[in-house]
py3Dmol code that shows the C-alpha trace and the ligand (Angstrom):
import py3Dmol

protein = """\
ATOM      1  CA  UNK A   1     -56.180-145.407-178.150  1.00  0.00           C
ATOM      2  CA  UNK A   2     -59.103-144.529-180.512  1.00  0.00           C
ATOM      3  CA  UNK A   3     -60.754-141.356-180.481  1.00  0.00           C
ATOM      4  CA  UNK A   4     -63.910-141.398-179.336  1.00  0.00           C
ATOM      5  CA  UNK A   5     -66.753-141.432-181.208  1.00  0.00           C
ATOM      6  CA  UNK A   6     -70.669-140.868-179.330  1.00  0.00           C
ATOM      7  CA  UNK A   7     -73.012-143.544-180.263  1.00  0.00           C
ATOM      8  CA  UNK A   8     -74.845-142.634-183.284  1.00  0.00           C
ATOM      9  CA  UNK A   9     -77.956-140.939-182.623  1.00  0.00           C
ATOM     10  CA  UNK A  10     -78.147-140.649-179.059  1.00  0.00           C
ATOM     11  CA  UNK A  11     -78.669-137.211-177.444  1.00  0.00           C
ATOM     12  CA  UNK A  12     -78.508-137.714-173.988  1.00  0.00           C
ATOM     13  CA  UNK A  13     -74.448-137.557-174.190  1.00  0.00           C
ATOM     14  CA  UNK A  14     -73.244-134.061-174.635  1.00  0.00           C
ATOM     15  CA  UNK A  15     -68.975-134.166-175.198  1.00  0.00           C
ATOM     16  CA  UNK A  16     -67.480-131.248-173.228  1.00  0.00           C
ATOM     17  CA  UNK A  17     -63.557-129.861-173.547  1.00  0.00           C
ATOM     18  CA  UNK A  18     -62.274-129.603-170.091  1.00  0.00           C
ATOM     19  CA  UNK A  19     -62.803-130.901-166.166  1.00  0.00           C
ATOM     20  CA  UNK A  20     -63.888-127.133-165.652  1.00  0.00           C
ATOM     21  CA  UNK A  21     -66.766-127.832-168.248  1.00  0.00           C
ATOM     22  CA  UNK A  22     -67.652-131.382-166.830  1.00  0.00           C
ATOM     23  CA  UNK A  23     -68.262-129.939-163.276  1.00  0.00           C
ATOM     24  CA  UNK A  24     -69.842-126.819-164.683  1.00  0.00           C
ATOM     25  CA  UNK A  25     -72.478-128.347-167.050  1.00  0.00           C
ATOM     26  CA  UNK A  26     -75.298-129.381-165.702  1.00  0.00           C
ATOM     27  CA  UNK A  27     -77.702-132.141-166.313  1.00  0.00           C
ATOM     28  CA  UNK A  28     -80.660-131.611-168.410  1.00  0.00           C
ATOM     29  CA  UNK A  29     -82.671-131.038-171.464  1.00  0.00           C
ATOM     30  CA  UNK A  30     -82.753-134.774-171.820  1.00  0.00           C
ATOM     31  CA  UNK A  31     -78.573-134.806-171.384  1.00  0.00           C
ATOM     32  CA  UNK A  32     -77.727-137.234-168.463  1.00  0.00           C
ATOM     33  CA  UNK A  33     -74.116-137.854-169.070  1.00  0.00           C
ATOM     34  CA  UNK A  34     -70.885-135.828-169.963  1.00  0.00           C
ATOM     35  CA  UNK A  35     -68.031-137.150-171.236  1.00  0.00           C
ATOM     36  CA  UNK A  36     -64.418-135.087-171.742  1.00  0.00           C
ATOM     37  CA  UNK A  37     -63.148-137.331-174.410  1.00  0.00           C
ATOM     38  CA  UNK A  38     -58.655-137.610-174.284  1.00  0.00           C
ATOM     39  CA  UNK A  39     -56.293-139.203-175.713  1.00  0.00           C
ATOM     40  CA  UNK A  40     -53.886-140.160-172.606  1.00  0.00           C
ATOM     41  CA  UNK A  41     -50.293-140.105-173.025  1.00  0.00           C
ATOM     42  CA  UNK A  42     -48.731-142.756-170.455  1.00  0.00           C
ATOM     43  CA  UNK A  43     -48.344-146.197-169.676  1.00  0.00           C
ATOM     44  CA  UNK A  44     -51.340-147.376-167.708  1.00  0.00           C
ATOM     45  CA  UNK A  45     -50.164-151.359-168.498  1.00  0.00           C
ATOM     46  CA  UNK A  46     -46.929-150.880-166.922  1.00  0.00           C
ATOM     47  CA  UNK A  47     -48.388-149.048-163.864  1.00  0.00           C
ATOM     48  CA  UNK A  48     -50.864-152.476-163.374  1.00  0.00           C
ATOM     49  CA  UNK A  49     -47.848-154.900-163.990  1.00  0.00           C
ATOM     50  CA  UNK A  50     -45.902-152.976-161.693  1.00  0.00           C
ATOM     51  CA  UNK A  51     -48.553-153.825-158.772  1.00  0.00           C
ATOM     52  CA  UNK A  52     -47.991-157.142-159.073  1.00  0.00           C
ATOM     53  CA  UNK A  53     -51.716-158.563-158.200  1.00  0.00           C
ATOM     54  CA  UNK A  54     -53.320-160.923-160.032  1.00  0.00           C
ATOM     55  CA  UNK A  55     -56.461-161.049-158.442  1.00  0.00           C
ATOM     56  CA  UNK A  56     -59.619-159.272-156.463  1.00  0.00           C
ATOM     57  CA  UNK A  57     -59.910-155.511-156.578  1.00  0.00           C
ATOM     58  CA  UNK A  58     -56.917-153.502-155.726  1.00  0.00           C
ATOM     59  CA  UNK A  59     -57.449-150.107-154.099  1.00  0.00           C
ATOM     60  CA  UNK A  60     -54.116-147.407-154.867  1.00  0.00           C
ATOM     61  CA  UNK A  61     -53.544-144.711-152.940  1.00  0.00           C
ATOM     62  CA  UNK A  62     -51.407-141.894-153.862  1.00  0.00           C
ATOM     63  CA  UNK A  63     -48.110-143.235-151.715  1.00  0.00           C
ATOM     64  CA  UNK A  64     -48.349-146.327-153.339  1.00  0.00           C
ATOM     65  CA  UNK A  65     -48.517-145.009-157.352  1.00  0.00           C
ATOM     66  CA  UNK A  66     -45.691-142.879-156.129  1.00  0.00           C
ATOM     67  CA  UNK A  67     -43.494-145.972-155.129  1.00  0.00           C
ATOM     68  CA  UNK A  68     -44.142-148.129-158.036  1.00  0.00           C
ATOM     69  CA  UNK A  69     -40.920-148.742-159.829  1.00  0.00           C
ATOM     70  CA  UNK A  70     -41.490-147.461-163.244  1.00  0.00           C
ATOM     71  CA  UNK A  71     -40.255-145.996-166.987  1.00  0.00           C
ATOM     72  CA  UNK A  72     -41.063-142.415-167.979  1.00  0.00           C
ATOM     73  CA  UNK A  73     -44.042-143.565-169.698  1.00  0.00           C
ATOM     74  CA  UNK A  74     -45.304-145.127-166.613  1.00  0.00           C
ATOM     75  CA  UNK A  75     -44.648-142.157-164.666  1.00  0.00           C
ATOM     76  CA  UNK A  76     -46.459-139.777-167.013  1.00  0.00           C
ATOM     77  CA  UNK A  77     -49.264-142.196-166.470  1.00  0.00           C
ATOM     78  CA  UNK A  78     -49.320-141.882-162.690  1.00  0.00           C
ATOM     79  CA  UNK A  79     -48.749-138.274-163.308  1.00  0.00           C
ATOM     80  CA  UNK A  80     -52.207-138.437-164.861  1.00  0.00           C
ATOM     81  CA  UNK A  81     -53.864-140.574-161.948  1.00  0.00           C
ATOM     82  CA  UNK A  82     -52.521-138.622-159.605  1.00  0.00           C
ATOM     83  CA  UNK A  83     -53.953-135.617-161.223  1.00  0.00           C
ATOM     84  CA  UNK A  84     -57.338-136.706-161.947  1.00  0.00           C
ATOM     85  CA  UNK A  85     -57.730-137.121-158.524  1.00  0.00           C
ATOM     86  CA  UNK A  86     -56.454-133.869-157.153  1.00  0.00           C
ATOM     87  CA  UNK A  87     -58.507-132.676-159.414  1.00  0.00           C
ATOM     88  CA  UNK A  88     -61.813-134.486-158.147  1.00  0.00           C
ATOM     89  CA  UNK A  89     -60.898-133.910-154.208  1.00  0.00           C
ATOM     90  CA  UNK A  90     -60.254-130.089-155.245  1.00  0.00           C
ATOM     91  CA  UNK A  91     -64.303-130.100-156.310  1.00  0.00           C
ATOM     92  CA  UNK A  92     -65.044-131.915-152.751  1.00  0.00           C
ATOM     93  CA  UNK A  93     -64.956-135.706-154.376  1.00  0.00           C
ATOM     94  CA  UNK A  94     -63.669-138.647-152.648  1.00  0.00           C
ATOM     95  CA  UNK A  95     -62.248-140.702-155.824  1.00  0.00           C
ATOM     96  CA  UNK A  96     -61.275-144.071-155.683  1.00  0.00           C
ATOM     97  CA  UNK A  97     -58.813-146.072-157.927  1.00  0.00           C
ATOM     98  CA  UNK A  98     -59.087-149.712-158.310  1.00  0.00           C
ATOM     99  CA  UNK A  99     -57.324-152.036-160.294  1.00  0.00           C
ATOM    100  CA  UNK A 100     -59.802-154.918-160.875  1.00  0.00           C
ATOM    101  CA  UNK A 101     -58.988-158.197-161.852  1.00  0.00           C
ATOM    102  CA  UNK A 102     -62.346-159.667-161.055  1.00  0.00           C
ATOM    103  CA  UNK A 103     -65.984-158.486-159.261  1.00  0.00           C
ATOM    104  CA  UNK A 104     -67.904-160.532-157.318  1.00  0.00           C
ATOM    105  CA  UNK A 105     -70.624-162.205-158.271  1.00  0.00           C
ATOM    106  CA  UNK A 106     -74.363-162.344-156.745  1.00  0.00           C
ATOM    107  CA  UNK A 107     -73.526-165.388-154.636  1.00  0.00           C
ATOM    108  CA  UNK A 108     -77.570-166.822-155.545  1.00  0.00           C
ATOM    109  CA  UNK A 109     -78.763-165.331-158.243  1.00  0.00           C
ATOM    110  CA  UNK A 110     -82.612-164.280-158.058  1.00  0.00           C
ATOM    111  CA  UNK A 111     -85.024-162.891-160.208  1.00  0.00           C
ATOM    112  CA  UNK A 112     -82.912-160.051-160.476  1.00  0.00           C
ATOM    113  CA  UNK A 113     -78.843-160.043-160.906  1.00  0.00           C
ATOM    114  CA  UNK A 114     -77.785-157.346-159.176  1.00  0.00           C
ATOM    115  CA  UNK A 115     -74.090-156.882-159.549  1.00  0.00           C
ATOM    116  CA  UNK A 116     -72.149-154.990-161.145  1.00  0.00           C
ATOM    117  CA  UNK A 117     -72.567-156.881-164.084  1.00  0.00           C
ATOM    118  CA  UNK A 118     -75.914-155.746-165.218  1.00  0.00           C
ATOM    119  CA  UNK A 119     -76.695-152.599-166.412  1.00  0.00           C
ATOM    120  CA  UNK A 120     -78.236-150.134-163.556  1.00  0.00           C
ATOM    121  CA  UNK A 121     -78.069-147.051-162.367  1.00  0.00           C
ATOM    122  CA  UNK A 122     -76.593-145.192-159.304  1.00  0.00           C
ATOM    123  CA  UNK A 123     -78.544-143.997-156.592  1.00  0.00           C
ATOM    124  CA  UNK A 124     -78.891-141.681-154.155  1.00  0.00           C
ATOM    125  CA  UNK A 125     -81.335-140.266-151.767  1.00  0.00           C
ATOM    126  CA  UNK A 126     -79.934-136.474-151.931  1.00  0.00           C
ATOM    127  CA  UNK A 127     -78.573-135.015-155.772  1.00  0.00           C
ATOM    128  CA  UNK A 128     -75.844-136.790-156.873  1.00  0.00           C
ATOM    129  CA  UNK A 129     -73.813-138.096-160.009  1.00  0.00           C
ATOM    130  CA  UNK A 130     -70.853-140.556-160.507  1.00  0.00           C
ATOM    131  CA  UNK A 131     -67.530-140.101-162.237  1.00  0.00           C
ATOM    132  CA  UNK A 132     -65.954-142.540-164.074  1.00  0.00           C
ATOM    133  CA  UNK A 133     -62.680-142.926-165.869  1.00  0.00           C
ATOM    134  CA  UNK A 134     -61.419-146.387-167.519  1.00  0.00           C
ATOM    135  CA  UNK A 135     -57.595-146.096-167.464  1.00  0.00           C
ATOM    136  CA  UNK A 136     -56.707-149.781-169.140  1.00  0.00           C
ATOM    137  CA  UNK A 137     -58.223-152.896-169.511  1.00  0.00           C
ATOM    138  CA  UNK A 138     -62.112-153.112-170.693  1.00  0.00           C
ATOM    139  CA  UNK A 139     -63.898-149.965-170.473  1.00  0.00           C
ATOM    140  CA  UNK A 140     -67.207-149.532-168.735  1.00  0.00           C
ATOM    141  CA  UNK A 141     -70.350-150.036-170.888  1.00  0.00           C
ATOM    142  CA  UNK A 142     -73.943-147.713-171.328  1.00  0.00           C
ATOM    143  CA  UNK A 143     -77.058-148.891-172.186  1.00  0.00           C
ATOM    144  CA  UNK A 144     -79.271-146.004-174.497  1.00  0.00           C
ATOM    145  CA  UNK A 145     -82.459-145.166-172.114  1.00  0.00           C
ATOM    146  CA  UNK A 146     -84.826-145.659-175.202  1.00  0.00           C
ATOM    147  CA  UNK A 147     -83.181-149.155-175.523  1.00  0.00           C
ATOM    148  CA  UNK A 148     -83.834-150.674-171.945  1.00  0.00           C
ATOM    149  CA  UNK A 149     -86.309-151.904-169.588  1.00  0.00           C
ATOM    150  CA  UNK A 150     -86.195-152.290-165.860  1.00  0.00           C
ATOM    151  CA  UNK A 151     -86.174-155.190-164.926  1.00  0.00           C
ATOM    152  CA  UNK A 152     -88.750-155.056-162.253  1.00  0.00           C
ATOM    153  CA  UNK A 153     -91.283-154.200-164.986  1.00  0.00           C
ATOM    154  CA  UNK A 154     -90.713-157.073-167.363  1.00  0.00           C
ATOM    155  CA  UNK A 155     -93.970-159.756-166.633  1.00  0.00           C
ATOM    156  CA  UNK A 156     -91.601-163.002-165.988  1.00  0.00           C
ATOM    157  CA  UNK A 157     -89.298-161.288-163.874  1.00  0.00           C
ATOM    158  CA  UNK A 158     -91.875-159.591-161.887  1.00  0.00           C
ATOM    159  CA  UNK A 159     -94.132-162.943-160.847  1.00  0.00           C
ATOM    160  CA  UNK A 160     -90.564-164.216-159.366  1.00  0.00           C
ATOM    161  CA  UNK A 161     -90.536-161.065-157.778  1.00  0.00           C
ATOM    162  CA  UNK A 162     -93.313-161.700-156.004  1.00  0.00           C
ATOM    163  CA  UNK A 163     -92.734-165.263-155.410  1.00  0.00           C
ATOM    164  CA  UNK A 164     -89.759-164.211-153.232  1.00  0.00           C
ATOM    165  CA  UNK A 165     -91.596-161.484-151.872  1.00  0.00           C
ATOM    166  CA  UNK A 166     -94.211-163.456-151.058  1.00  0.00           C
ATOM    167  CA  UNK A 167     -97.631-160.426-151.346  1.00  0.00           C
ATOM    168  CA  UNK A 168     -99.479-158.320-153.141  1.00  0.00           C
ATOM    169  CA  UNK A 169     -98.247-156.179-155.870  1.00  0.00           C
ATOM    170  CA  UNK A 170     -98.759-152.693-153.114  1.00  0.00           C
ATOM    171  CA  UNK A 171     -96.321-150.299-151.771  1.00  0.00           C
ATOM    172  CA  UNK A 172     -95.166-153.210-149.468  1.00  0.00           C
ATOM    173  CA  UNK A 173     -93.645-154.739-152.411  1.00  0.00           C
ATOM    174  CA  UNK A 174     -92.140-151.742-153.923  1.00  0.00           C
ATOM    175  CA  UNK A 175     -90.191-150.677-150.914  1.00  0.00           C
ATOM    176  CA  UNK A 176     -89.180-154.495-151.267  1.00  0.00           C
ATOM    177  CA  UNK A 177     -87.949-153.940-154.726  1.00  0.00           C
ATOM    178  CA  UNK A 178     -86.428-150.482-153.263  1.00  0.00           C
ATOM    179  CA  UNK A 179     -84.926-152.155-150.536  1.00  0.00           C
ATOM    180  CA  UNK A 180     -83.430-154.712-152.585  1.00  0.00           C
ATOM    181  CA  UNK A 181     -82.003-152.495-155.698  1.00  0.00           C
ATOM    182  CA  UNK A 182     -84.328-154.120-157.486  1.00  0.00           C
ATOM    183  CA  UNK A 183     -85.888-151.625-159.435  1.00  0.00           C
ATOM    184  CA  UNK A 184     -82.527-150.235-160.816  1.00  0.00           C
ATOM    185  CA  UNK A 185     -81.570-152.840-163.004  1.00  0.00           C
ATOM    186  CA  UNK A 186     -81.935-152.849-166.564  1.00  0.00           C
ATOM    187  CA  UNK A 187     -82.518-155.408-169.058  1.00  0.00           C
ATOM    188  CA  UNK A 188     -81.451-154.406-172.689  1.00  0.00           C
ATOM    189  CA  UNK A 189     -84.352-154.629-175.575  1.00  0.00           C
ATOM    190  CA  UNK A 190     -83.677-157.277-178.068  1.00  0.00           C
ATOM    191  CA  UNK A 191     -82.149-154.820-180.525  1.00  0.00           C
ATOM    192  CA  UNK A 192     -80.318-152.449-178.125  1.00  0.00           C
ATOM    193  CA  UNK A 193     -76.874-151.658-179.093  1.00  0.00           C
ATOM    194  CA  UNK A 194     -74.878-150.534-175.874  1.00  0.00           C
ATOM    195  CA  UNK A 195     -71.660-148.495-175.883  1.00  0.00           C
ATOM    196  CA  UNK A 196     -68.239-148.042-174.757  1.00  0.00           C
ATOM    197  CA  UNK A 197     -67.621-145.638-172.213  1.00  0.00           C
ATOM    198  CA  UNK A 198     -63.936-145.867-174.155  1.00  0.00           C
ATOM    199  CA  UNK A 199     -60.211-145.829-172.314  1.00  0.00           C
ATOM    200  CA  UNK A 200     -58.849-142.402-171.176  1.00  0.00           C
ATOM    201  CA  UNK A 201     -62.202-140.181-171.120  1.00  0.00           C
ATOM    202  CA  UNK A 202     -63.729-138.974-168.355  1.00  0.00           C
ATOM    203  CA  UNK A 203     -67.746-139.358-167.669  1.00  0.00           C
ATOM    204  CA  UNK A 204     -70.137-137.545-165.166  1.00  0.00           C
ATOM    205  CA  UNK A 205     -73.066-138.977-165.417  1.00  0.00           C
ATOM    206  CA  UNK A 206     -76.667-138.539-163.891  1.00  0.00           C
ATOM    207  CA  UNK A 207     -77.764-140.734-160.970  1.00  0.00           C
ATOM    208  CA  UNK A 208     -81.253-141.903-159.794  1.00  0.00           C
ATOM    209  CA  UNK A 209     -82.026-139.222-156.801  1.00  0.00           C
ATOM    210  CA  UNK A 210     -85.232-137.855-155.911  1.00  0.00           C
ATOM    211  CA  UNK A 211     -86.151-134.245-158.181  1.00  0.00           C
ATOM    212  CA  UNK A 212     -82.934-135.387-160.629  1.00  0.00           C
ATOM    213  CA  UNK A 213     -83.938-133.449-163.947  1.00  0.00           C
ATOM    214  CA  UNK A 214     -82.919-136.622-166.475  1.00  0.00           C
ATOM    215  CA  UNK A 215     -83.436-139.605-165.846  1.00  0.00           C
ATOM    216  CA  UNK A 216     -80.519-141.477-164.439  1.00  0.00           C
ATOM    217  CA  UNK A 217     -77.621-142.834-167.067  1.00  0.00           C
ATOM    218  CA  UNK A 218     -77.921-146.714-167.369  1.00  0.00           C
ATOM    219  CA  UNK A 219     -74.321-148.238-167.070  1.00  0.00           C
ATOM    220  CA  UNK A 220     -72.324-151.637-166.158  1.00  0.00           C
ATOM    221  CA  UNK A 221     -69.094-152.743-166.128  1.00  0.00           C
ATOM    222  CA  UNK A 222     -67.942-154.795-168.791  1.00  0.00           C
ATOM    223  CA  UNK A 223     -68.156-158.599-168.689  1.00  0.00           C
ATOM    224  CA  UNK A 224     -64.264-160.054-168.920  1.00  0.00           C
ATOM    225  CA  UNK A 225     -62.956-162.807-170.357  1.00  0.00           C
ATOM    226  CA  UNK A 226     -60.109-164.958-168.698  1.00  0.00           C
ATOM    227  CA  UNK A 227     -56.629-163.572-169.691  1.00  0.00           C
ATOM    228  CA  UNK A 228     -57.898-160.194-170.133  1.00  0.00           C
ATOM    229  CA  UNK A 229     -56.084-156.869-168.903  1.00  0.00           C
ATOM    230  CA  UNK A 230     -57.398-155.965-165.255  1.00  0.00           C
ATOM    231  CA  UNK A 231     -59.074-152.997-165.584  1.00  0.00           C
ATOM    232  CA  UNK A 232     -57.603-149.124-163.949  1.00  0.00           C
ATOM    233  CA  UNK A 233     -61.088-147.692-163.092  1.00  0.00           C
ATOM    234  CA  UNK A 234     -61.485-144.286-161.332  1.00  0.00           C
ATOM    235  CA  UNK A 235     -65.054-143.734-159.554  1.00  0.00           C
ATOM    236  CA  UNK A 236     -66.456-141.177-157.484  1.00  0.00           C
TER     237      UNK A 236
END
"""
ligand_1 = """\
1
LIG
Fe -72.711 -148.050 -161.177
"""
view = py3Dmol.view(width=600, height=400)
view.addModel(protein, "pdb")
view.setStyle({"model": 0}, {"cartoon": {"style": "trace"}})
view.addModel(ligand_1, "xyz")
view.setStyle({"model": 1}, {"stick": {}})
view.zoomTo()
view.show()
């Protein structure tokens, strides 16, 4: 695995050196994600083999990582997933761990994509954040704030907007756009340069809630390619 290595001259990402420090720091001053940056020792590869799925998004529970029939490097990685998620549930998180082979897509497509695919942000309606940790396969992607636009605010996009809507521009509308997750997707500007959320490190980052102090870290997952490694993601 490489090292990883913020994106050059973006300060909302401040690198911390433990899961103590990740829950402890909090968000602001213009930081809306953390990231604990490791190196993980471990077979991740063998762990997905080992599950035997080719398709859809697997969810593993603890019994069944414990079960899988694997080498000493693939048991120091489930070591690892097992611990990461102690970990979490010990701070009074409810992590999940998926292997992915494939998301769904938005079945019609409007104005607005809004799967997984396009960069957004969380929300929530009391303080919240998200963890994330890419394991194997391709690692989830950020967008810089200074470097995208929502989508709902982009002249094209928002005249089909209201074509669907089918009203005036008014509050109406924006609880439509609400409603809809509209307004939390993200188009990238023409020279944006997103980033690698890299394999191995662990991210809290900020999510769109009501008095949040930052503004909310803008995030996808990555777009993959046919015979590409499924992907070991842990969210919460
Ligand atoms: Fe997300």
């Amino acid at each position: 695995m490489t090292p990883f290595t913020l994106p050059p001259g973006y300060a909302r990402i401040k690198v911390v050196k433990s899961f103590h420090e990740l829950v402890a720091t909090p968000f602001g001053g213009g930081v809306n994600a953390l990231c604990w940056p490791r190196t993980l020792a471990g077979d991740f590869g063998e762990v997905v083999a080992q599950l035997g799925v080719s398709e859809g998004i697997v969810t593993l529970d603890d019994a069944r990582l414990l079960t899988l029939p694997v080498s000493a490097a693939g048991r120091a990685a489930i070591d690892i997933l097992l611990e990461d998620q102690r970990l979490l549930r010990d701070h009074d998180r409810d992590p999940v761990l998926n292997c992915i082979h494939g998301y769904p897509r938005d079945e019609e497509p409007g104005p607005v994509p809004t799967d997984v695919f396009s960069f957004h942000t969380d929300s929530a309606p009391v303080e919240a954040d998200t963890w994330l940790c890419t394991y194997h396969g391709p690692a989830s992607e950020g967008l810089r704030n200074d470097e995208a636009q929502r989508r709902v605010d982009l002249r094209e996009t928002r005249a089909g907007l209201l074509k669907c809507f089918g009203g005036e521009d008014d509050a109406d509308f924006r609880e439509y756009l609400s409603e809809n997750c509209y307004d939390l997707h993200y188009a990238p500007v023409p020279q944006a340069r997103p980033f690698s959320f890299g394999l191995g490190n662990l991210w809290r980052i900020a999510v769109d809630w009501p008095g949040s102090p930052v503004p909310a870290c803008i995030h996808r997952a990555p777009e993959t390619a046919p015979g590409q490694p499924p992907r070991l993601l842990l969210i919460s």
